[in-house]
N, C-alpha and C positions, 0 to 999 in steps of 0.2 A: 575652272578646274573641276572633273567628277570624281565622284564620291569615290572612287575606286583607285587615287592616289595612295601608292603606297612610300611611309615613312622611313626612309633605313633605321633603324633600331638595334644599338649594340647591348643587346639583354645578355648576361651573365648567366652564364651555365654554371649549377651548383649542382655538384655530386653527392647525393645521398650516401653516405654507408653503414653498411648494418651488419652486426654478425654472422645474419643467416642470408642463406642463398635462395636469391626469389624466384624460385621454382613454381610457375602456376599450372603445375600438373600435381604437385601436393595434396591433400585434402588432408583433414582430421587437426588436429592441435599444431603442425609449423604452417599450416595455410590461415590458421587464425591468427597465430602470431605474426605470421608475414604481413596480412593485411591489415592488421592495427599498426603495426609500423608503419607502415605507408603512410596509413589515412593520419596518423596523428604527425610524421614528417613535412606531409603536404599543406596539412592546414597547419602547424604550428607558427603562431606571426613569425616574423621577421625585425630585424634593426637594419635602417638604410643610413648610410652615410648623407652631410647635408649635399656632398660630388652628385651621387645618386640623386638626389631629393631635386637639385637643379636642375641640371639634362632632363628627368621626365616631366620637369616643368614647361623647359625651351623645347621639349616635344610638344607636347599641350597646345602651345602656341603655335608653333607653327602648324599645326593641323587645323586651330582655329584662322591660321592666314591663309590656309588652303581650304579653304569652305570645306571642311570635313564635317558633317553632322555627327555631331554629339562628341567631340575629339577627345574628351575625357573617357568614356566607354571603348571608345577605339584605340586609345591608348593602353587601358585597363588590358584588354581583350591582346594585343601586341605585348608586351612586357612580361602580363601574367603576376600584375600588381592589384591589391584589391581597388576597385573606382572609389569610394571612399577614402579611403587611405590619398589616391592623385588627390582629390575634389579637398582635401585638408590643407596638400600641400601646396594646392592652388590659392588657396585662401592666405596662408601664411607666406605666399610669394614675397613678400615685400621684407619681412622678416630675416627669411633665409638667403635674401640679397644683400642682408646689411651684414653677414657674421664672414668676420675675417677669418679664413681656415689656416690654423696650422700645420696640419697634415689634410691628405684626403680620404680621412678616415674621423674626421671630429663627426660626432652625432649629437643630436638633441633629441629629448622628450624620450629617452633613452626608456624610461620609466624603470624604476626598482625592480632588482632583481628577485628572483623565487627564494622566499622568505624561508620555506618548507620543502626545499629541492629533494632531499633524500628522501622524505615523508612520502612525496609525492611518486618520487620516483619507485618505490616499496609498493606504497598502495597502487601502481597502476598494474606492476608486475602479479599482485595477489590478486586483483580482478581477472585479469588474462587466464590466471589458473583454474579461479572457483568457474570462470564460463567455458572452458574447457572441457569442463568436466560436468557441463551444463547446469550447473550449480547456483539459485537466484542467488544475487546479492542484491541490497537495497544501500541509502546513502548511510542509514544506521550499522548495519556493518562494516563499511569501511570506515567509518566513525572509531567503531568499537578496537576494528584490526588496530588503527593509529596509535588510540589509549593504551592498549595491552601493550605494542609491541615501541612505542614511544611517549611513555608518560609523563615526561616532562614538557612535553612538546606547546602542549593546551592545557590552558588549568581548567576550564572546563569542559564536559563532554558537549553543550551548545553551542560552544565555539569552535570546534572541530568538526562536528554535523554544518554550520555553515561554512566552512571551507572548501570540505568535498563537492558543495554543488559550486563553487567556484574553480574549483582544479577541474572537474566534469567537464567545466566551459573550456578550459584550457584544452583539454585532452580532446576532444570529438566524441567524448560519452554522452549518453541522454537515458532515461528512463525508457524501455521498450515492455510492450503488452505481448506476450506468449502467442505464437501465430495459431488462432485456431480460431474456426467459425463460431463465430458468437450469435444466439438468437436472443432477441429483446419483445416482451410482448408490451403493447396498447393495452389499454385500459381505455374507457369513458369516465369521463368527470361525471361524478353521479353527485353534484355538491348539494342536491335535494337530501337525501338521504344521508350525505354524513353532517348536516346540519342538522335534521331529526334525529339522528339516533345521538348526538353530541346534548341535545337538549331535552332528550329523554334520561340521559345518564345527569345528567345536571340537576336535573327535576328528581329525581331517586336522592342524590345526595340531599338537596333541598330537606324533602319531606322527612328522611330518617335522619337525619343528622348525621350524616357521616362525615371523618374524615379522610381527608387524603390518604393516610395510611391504611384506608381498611377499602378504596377501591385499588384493585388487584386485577393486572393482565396477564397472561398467562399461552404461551405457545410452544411447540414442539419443531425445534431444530434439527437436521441431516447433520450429523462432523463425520467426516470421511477420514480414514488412519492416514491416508496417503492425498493430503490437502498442500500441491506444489501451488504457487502463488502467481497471477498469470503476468506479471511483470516484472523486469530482472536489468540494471545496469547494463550493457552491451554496447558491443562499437555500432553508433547511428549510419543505418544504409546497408546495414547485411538483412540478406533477404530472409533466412532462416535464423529465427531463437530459439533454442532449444532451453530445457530446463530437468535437470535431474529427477527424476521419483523414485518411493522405495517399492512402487509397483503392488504395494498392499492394497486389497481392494476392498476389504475390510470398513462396514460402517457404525454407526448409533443415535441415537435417539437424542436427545438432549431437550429437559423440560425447563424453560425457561418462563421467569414470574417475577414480575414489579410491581411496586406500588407508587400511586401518585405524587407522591411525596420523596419518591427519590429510591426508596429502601429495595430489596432486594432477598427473593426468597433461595431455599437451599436449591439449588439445579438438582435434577434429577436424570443418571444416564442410563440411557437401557441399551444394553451388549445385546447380539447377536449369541444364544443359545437354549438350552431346555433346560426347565423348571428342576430336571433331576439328570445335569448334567454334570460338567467337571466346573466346567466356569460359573455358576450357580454354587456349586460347592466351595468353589474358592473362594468367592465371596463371602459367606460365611464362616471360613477360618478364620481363627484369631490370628494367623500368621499374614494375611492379609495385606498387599502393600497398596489398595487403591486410596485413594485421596481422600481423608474424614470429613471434609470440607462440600464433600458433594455425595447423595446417597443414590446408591448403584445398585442393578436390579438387570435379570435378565429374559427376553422373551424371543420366540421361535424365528422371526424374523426382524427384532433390535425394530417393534412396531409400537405402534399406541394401541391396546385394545381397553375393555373393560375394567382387567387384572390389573393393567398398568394406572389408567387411569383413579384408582382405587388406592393404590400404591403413593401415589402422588401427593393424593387427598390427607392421609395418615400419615407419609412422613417429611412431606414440605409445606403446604397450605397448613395443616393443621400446627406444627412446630412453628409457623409463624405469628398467628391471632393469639395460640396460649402464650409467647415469648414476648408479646406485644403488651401483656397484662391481662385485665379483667376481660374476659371473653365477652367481645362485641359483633353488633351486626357487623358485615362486611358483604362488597358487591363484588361478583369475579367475572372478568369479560372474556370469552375466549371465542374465535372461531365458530362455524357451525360445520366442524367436522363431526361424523357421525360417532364417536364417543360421547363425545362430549353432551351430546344429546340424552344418553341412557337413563330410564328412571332411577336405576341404582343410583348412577351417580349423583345425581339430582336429588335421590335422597339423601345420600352419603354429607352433599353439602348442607341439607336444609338439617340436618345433625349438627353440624360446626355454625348455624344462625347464617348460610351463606347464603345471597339472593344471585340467580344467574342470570347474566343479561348475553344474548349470544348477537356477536356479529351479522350486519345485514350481509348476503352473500353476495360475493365479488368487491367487498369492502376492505378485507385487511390491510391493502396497500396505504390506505389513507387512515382508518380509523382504529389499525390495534400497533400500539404504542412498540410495541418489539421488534415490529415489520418495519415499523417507519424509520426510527431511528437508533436500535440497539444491537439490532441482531447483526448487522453491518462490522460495525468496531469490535462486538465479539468474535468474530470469524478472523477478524484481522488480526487481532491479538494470537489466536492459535495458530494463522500460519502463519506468524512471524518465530513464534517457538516453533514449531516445526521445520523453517528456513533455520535457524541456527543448530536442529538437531543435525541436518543433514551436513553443515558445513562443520560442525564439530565433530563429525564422526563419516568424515567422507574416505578415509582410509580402514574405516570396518564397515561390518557387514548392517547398516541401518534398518534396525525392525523394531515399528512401533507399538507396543503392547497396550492392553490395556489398561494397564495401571500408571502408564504413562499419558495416557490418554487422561484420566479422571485429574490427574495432575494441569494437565494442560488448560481441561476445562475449568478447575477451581484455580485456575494463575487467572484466567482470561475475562472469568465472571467477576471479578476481585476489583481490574482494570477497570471493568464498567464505571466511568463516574454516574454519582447520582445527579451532580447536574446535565447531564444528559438525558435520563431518565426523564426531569422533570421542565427542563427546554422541552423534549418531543410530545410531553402532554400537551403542552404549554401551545406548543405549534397545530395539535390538533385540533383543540378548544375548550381539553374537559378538564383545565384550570387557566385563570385568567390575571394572576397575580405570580407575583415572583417570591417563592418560599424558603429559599437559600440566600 
């Protein structure tokens, strides 16, 4: 017999129905909704009677009596039942031969029903909305929507976060990356060089006695007002994600500084303005609502120069070594961006007893401690406050200010654990012991 036997097969015609009319000449928010109905009707499993479950057994077989290659795939493939699903029921043949039916509708392995149906059914309809409206969501907001709008549901908020990536599997959602061309640069392993410059800083602590607290690394962060997040819950298989923004294009500076021991200096952000302007005078009101938790400054293009750098020196380095105690040596690693280089500044430090040690150039990726592993979980932190500004206030007008901005920075800086901090030293080499 050739492969090209066909089986009659009385498959079961099931009618979908849905409220809305599937019209695929739609577009905009019923063409989204349309087709997450589909894709989530089409894949959602099924319950087979054991009726069912035998016939596409005694298919099975007899495809295997007609030399049909691979008769379970060609089965699958006729039916439109998944091949695993047959390849179980083939396994359990003997089982589902021994069960006297009372009707032809008894089932097994029936498995428990949706523990959280309403929950579920809530949160699928609020995702459909917030992505409409191109709005991220991540699994911590649907998390959160659950608590708020069901608190009884979960006693706690980590058992609710692991449910939604189980309902996701139910539903045909997955975690999607915002469609847009991404460039990634090479680097060369220069592991000469960050071996030297790791055993040069080793050898300074050595000889002056320093401690971890008083070596300091120190860099200069981009925060964009308008920081959308480039991945967003969505129905898996659509070919465009879109993602809300507040279209601000608005940026600033951010001076970020650690110590090897975990600790944590004041950030410093520099706004976009002039020295004798309104935002420079706002700053100094006492009316004032930027964030006392981070010290704010502004320059012509929200840059690093001289001023700023000077700035930094006086009111975060220095508020740290005197808040530390008895004013001691201390080593600060930064970049060989050209500031950083200026005799000023290098006098400014050798004032506070600070020795400079500047990164070898094309090194930061590996050897300054912010780049490697902080500056990362900080960005994530702020756009995750900026994803819930946007979904909290998606029926007004969204504009992020700057004193919401200094807020956002001093929530995100806060988050930093120190053990983070002190693993990415740890991973680079310039500590070799565990301090926490």
């Amino acid at each position: 017999m050739s492969d090209s036997y066909t089986i009659p097969i009385n498959v079961e015609t099931i009618t979908l129905t849905s409220d809305l009319s599937l019209d695929h000449n739609l577009t905009g928010e019923n063409q989204l909704v349309q087709e997450f109905d589909k894709i989530i009707l089409k894949k959602r499993r099924q319950s087979y009677p054991v009726s069912k479950k035998r016939e596409m057994i005694e298919l099975i077989q007899t495809a295997e009596r007609s030399h049909i290659k691979n008769p379970i795939a060609y089965i699958a493939k006729e039916s439109e039942i998944d091949r695993k699903i047959l390849a179980k029921w083939v396994k359990e043949s003997n089982t589902l031969s021994n069960i006297e039916l009372c009707s032809s509708t008894r089932k097994i392995h029936h498995g428990p029903s949706l523990k959280y149906e309403t929950q579920e059914k809530e949160v699928l309809e609020w995702v459909i909305q917030q992505r409409n409206l191109n709005l991220p969501v991540s699994n911590k907001n649907m998390a959160s929507f659950i608590m708020k709008n069901h608190p009884g549901a979960f006693s706690r908020f980590s058992d609710c976060l692991n449910w939604t990536y189980d309902m996701m599997k139910r539903n045909n959602l997955s975690i999607r990356r915002k469609t847009h061309d991404a460039k990634s640069m090479n680097e060369e392993e220069l592991g000469s060089i960050h071996l030297d410059y790791v055993t040069h800083i080793r050898h300074i602590m050595d000889t002056h006695g320093l401690q971890y607290s008083n070596v300091i690394n120190m860099d200069e962060t981009g925060c964009y007002f308008d920081m959308a997040p480039n991945t967003t819950v969505n129905i898996a298989g659509q070919k465009h994600v879109n993602i809300k923004t507040t279209g601000n294009s608005n940026h600033c500076t951010v001076f970020l500084a650690v110590a090897l021991n975990g600790a944590k200096l004041k950030p410093l952000v520099v706004f976009k303005g002039k020295v004798t302007g309104s935002v420079a005078s706002k700053l100094k009101s006492s009316s004032s609502n930027y964030d006392p938790r981070v010290h704010c400054c502004v320059q012509e293009k929200a840059y690093c120069d001289e001023s700023i750098m000077k700035i930094w020196i006086e009111h975060c380095f220095k508020l740290y070594v005197n808040t530390a105690g008895v004013k001691q040596l201390s080593l600060l690693m930064m970049d060989n961006f050209s500031p950083h280089q200026l005799k000023s500044v290098r006098d400014q430090l050798a004032e506070n007893i600070c020795i400079l040690s500047l990164l070898p150039a094309n090194m930061t990726s590996k050897l300054q401690i912010l780049d490697v592993g902080i500056n990362k979980p900080f960005k994530d932190y702020m756009k995750a406050q900026y994803t819930q500004f946007l979904i909290d206030n998606v029926d007004k007008k969204s504009v992020v200010t700057r004193e919401l901005m200094s807020t956002w920075i001093a929530n995100s800086w806060e988050l930093v654990k120190a053990s983070a901090i002190v693993n990415t030293s740890r991973s680079i080499g310039f500590i070799d012991k565990i301090i926490l």
